[in-house]
N, C-alpha and C positions, 0 to 999 in steps of 0.2 A: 104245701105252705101252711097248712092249718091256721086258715085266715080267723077263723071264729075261737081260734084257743090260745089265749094272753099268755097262757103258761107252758103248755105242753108241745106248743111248736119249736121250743129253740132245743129241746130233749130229740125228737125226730131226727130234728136236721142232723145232729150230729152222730144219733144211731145210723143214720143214714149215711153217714161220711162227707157228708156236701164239701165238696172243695172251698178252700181259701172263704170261707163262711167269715171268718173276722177281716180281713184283708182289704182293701177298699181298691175295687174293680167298677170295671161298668157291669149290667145287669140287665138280663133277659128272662121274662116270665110272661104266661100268660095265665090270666085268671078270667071266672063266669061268676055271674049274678043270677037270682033265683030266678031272672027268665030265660036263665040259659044262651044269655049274650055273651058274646068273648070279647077280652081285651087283651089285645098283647102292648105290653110295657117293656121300652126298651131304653136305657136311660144313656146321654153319654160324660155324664156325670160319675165321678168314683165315690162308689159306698160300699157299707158292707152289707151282709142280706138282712141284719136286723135294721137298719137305716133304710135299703131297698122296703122292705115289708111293710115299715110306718109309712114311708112315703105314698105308698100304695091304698095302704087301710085310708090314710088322710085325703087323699086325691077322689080315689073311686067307693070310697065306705058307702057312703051315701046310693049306690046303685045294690046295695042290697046283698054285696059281695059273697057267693060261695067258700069258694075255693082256688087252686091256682096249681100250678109246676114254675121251678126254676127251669130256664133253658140255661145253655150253653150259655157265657160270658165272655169277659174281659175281650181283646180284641174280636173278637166274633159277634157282640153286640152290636150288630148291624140291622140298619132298615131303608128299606128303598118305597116311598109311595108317593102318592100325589102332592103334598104339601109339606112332607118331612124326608131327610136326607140323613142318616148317621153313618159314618163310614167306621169305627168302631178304630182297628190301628192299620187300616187300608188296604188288607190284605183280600185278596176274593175271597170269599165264601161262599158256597152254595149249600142254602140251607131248603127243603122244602116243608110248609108242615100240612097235613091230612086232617083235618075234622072227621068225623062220621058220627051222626049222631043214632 
């Protein structure tokens, strides 16, 4: 995500091939902060990943923001936990993700 580079993150993404990058999709990413906290952001909202990204810097900047990865998207932007429900386009999905620090 190259949170910290105003310029050289939208060059990346697309050296990188990022799908549907202009296309307005839901969006799945998780990013850390310099103490090495995660957040995973899952929006069910359609943007594109420069819209995703702002929304992001704007929301969590303030926590000191490293870095991040896009996950998988558009119907697959699901989340299931205590207090939030996104069902994405209602399909299962089994997603699992591993930390290890």
């Amino acid at each position: 995500m190259r949170l910290n580079d105003s310029f050289g993150w939208e060059n990346d993404m697309i050296l990188e091939e990022m799908p549907a990058y202009n296309e307005s999709r839901m969006r799945t990413a998780i990013v850390y902060d310099n103490l090495e906290n995660m957040y995973m952001i899952v929006t069910p909202t359609y943007c594109t990943i420069a819209e995703f990204r702002t929304a992001i810097l704007e929301t969590l900047g303030n926590r000191r923001l490293v870095d991040g990865i896009y996950l998988d998207g558009d119907g697959s932007s699901q989340m299931l936990c205590r207090y939030v429900r996104l069902n994405g386009d209602q399909r299962q999905v089994y997603q699992m993700l591993t930390l290890i620090q």
